[in-house]
GULO-564567 format. One line per 4 residues: number of its first residue (from 1); their letters; for each residue x, y, z of N, C-alpha, C. Coordinates in steps of 0.05 Angstrom, whole numbers, plus 5000, padded with zeros to 4 digits. Each point is the difference from the previous one (the first is absolute). Layout:
N
NUM = A = X/Y/Z/X/Y/Z/X/Y/Z | ...
//
This chain:
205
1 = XXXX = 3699/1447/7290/4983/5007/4978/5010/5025/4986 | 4999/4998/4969/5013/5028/4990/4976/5014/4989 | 5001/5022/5002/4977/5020/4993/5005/5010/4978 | 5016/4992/4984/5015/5016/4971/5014/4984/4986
5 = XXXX = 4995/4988/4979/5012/4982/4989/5029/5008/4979 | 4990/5026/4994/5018/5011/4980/5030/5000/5018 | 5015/5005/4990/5025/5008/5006/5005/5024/5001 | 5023/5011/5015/5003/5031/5014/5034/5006/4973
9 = XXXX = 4995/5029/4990/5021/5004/4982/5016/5024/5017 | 5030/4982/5002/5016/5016/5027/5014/5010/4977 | 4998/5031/5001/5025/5013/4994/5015/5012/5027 | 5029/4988/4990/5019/5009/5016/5020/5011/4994
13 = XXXX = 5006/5031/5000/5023/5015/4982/5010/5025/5031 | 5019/5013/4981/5015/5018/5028/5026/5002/4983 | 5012/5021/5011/5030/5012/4988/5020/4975/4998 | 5017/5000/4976/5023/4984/4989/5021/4993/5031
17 = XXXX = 5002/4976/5002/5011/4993/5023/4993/4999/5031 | 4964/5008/4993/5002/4991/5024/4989/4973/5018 | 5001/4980/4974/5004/4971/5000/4972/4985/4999 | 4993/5018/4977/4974/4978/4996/5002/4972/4979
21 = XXXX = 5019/4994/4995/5006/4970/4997/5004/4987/5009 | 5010/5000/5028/5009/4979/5020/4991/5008/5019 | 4965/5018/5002/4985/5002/5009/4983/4976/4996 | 4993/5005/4969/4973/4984/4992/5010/4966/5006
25 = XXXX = 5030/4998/4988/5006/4968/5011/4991/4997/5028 | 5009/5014/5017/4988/4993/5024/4978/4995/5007 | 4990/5019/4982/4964/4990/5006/4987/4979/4981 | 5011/4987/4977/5003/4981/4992/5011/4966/5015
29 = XXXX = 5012/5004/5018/5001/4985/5017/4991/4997/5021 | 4975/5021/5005/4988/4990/5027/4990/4979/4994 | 4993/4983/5026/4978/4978/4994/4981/5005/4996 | 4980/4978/4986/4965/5002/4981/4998/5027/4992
33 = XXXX = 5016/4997/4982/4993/5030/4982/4986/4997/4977 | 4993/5012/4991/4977/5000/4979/5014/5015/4977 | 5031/5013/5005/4999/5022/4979/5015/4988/4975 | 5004/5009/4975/5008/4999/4976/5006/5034/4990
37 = XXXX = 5025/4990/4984/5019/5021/5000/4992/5008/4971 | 4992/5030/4983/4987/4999/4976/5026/5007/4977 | 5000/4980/4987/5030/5010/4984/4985/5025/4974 | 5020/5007/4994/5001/5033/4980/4999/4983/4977
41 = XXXX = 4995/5014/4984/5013/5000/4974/5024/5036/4987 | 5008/4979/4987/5025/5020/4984/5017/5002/4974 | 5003/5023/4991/5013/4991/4975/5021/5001/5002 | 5026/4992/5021/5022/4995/5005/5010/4973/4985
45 = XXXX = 5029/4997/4990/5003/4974/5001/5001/4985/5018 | 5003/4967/4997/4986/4989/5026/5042/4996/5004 | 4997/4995/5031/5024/5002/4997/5013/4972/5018 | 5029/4991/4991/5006/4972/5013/4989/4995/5019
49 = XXXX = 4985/4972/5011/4990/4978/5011/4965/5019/5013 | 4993/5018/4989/4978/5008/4999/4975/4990/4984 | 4976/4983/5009/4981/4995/4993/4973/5018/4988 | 4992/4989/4970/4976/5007/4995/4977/4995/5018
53 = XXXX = 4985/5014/5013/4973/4999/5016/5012/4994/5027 | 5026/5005/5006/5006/4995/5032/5005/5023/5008 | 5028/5007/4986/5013/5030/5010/4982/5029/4993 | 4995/4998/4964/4973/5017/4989/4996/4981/4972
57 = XXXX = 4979/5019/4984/4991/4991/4977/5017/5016/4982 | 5017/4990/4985/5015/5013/4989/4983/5000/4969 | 4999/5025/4996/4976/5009/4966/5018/5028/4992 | 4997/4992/4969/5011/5015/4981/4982/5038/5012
61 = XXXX = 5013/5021/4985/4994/5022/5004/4975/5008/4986 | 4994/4989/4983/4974/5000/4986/4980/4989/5016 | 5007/4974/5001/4980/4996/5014/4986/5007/5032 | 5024/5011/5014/4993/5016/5030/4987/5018/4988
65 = XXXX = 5004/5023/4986/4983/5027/4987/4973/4986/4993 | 5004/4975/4980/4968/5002/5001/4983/4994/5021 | 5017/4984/5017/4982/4996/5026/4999/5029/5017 | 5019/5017/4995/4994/5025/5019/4973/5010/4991
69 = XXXX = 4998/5002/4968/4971/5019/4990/4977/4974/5000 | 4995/4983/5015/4981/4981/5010/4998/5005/5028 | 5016/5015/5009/4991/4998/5038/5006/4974/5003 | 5026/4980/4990/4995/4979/5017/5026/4997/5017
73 = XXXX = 5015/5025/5008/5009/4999/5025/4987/5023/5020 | 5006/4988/5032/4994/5010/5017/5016/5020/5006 | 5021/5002/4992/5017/5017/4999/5025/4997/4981 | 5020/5019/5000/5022/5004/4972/5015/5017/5009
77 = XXXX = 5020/5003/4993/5022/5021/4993/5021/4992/4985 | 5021/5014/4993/5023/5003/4983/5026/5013/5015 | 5012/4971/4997/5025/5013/5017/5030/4992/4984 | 5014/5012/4990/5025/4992/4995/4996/4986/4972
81 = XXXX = 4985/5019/4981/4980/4995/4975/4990/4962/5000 | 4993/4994/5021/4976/4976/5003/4978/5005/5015 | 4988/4980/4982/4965/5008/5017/4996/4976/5027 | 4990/5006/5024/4994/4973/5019/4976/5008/5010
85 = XXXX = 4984/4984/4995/4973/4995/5019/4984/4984/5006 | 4978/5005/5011/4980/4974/5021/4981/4990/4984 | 5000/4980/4987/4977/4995/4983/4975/4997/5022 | 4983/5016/4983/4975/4992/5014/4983/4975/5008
89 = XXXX = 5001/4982/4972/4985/4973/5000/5007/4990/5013 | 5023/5000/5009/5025/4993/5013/4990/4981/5036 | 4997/5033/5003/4993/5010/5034/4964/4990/5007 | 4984/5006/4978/4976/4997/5011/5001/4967/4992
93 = XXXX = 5009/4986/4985/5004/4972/5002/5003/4986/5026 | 5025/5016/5011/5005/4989/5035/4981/5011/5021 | 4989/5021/4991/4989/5011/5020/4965/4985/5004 | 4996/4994/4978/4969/4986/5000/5003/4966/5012
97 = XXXX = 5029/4991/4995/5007/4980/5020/5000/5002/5026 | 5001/5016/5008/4997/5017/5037/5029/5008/5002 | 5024/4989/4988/5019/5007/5009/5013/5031/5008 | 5020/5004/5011/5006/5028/5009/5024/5006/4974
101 = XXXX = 4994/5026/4992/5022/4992/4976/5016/5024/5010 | 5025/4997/4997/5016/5030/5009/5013/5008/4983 | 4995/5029/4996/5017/5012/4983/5025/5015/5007 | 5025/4999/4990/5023/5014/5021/5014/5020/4966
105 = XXXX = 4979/5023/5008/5010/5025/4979/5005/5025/5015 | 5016/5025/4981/4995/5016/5007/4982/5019/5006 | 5016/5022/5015/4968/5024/4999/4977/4999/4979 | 5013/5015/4982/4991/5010/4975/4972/4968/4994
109 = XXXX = 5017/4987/4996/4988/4974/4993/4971/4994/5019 | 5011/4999/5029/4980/5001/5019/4977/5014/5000 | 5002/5031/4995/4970/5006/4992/4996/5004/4970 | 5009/4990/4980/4982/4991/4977/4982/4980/5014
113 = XXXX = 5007/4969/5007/4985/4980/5012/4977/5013/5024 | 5015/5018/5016/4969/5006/5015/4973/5010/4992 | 5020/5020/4974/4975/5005/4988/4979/4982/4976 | 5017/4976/4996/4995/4983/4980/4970/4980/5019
117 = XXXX = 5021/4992/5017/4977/4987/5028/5005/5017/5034 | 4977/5009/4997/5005/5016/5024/4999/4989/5028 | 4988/4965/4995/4999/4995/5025/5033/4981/5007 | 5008/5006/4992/5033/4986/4992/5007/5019/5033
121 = XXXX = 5013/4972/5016/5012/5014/5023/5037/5014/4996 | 5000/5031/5004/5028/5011/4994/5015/4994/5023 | 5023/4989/5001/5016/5011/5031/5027/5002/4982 | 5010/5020/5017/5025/5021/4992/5016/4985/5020
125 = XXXX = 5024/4998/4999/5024/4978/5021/5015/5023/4996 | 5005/5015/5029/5015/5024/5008/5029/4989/5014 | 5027/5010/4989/5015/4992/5026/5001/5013/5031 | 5015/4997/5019/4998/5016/5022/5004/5021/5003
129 = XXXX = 5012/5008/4973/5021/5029/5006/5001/5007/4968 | 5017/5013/4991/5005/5019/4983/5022/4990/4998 | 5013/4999/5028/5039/4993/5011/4997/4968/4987 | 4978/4989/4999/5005/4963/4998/4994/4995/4981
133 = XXXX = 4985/5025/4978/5000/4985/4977/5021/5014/4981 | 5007/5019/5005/5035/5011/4987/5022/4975/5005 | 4997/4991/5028/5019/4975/5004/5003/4970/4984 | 4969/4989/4995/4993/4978/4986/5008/5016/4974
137 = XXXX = 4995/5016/4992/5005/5004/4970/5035/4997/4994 | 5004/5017/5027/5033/4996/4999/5013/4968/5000 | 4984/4996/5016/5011/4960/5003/4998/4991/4976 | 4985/5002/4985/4998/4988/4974/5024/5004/4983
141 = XXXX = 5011/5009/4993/5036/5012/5000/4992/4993/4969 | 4981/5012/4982/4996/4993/4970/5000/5022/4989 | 4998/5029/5017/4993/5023/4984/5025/5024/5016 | 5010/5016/4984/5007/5021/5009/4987/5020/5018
145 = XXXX = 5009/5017/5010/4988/5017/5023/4977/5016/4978 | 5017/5014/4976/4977/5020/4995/4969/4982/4996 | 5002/4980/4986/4980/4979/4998/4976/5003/5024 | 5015/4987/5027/4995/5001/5026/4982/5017/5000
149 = XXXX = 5011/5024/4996/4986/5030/5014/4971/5001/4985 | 5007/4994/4967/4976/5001/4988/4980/4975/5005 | 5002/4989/5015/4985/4984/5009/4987/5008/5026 | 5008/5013/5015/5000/5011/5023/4973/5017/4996
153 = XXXX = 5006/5019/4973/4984/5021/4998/4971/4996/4995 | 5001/4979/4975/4977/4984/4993/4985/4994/5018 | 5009/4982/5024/4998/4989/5024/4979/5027/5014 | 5017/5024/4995/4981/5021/5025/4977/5007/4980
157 = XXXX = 4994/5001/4979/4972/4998/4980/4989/4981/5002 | 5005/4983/5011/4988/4972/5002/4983/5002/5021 | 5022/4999/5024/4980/5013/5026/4979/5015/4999 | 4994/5018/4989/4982/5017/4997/4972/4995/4988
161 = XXXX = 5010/4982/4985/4971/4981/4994/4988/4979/5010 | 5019/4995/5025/4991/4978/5021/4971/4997/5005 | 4988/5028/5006/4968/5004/5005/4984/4986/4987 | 5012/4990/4973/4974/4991/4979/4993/4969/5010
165 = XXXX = 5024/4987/5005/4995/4971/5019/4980/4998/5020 | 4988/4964/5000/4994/5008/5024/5016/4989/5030 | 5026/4990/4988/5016/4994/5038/5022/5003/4985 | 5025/5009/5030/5025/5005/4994/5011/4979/5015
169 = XXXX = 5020/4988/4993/5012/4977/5021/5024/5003/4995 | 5017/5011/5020/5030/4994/5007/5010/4984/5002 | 5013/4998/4974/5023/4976/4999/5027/5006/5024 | 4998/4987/5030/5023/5011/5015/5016/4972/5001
173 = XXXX = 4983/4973/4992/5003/4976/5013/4989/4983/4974 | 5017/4995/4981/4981/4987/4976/4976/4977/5001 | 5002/4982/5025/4984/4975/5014/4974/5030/5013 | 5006/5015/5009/4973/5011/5016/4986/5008/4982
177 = XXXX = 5015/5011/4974/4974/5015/4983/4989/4989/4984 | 5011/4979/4994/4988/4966/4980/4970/5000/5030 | 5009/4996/5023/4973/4994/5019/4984/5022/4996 | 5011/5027/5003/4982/5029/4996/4984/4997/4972
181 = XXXX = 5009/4986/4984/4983/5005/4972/4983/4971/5000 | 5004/4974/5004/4981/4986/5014/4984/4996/5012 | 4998/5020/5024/4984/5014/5021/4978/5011/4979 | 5005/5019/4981/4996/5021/4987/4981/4982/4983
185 = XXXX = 5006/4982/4981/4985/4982/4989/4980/4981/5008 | 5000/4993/5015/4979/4986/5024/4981/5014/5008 | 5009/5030/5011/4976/5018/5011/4984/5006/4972 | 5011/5012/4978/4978/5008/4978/4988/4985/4986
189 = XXXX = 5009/4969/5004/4973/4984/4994/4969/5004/5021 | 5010/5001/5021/4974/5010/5027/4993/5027/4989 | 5003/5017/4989/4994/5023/4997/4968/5002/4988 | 4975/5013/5011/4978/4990/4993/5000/5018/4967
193 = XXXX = 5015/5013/4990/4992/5006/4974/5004/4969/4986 | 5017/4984/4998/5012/4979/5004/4981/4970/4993 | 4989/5003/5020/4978/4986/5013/4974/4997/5013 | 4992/5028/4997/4970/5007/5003/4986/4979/4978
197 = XXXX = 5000/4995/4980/4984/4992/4986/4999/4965/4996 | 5032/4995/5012/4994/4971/4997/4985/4992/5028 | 4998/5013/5017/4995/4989/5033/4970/5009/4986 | 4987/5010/4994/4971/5007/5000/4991/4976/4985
201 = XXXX = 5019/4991/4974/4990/4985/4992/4990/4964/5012 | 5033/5002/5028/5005/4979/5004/4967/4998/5029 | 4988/5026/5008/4983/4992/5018/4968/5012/4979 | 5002/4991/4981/4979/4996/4981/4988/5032/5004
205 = X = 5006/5023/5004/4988/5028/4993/5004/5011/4976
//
């Protein structure tokens, strides 16, 4: 029996490399999952064998601005003079379906959305070390050292806002933390803020 019909909005963000894409696949492939992945919109061009409404919503620059002064994203930023963000209609569309919708953004991005919906579950994906995520960055063999470093640095401001989440899950084992954040989604449906009100309803009080 489910006590909450709505769907749970997973944000999942954490410092550059330390593999929250082939995190969230993993947890995309658990079995009976419920989740759906929320695509962005952007005013990037769209680029070879990239889909409208799969990869993002690709919209002119005018028209993202007017949707910024409507509040109809959940979040936004500007990076590398393009705009990308979460449409709102978007999210509460899937979410009133019950589905779990996950968002895989950065910091910055992450608490715009908490503060947009506060009951939005945060988890930060930490690597083991400091030493292991200088290394993954290094494996990636796409950026120069100075690059590296500045990523590194970002990375220790990042940490520091860990507190605002509410779970940290170490990515040491990409399969364990796909289970750690599954775990994580299952319990805060039980959570009686959650469900106090449908169980009262369901024993007629």
């Amino acid at each position: 029996m489910k006590l909450n019909d709505r769907g749970l909005l997973i944000v999942l963000s954490g410092p550059s490399g330390v593999g929250k894409g082939t995190v969230r696949k993993a947890l995309f492939n658990q079995p009976n999952n419920n989740l759906t992945y929320s695509v962005s919109a952007t005013t990037r061009k769209m680029r070879p064998g990239e889909v409208d409404g799969k990869d993002y919503y690709f919209i002119s620059k005018e028209e993202f601005e007017d949707k910024i002064n409507k509040g109809e994203f959940l979040e936004h930023a500007e990076f590398v003079g393009n705009y990308y963000g979460t449409p709102l209609d978007k999210v509460n569309e899937k979410l009133d379906e019950g589905q779990e919708v996950v968002l895989e953004i950065e910091v910055m991005g992450a608490l715009q959305v908490k503060e947009k919906m506060p009951d939005c579950v945060m988890i930060f994906l930490v690597p083991p070390s400091k030493e292991d995520l200088y290394h993954r960055l290094k494996a990636r063999g796409t950026e120069p050292e100075e690059i590296i470093q500045e990523r590194i640095e970002k990375a220790n401001r990042e940490f520091k806002v860990a507190y605002k989440y509410d779970y940290i899950v170490v990515n040491d084992e990409v399969n364990n933390a796909a289970d750690r954040i599954m775990a994580i989604i299952r319990a805060e449906h039980a959570k009686t803020s959650r469900s106090i009100h449908k169980y009262l309803e369901l024993i007629g009080e």
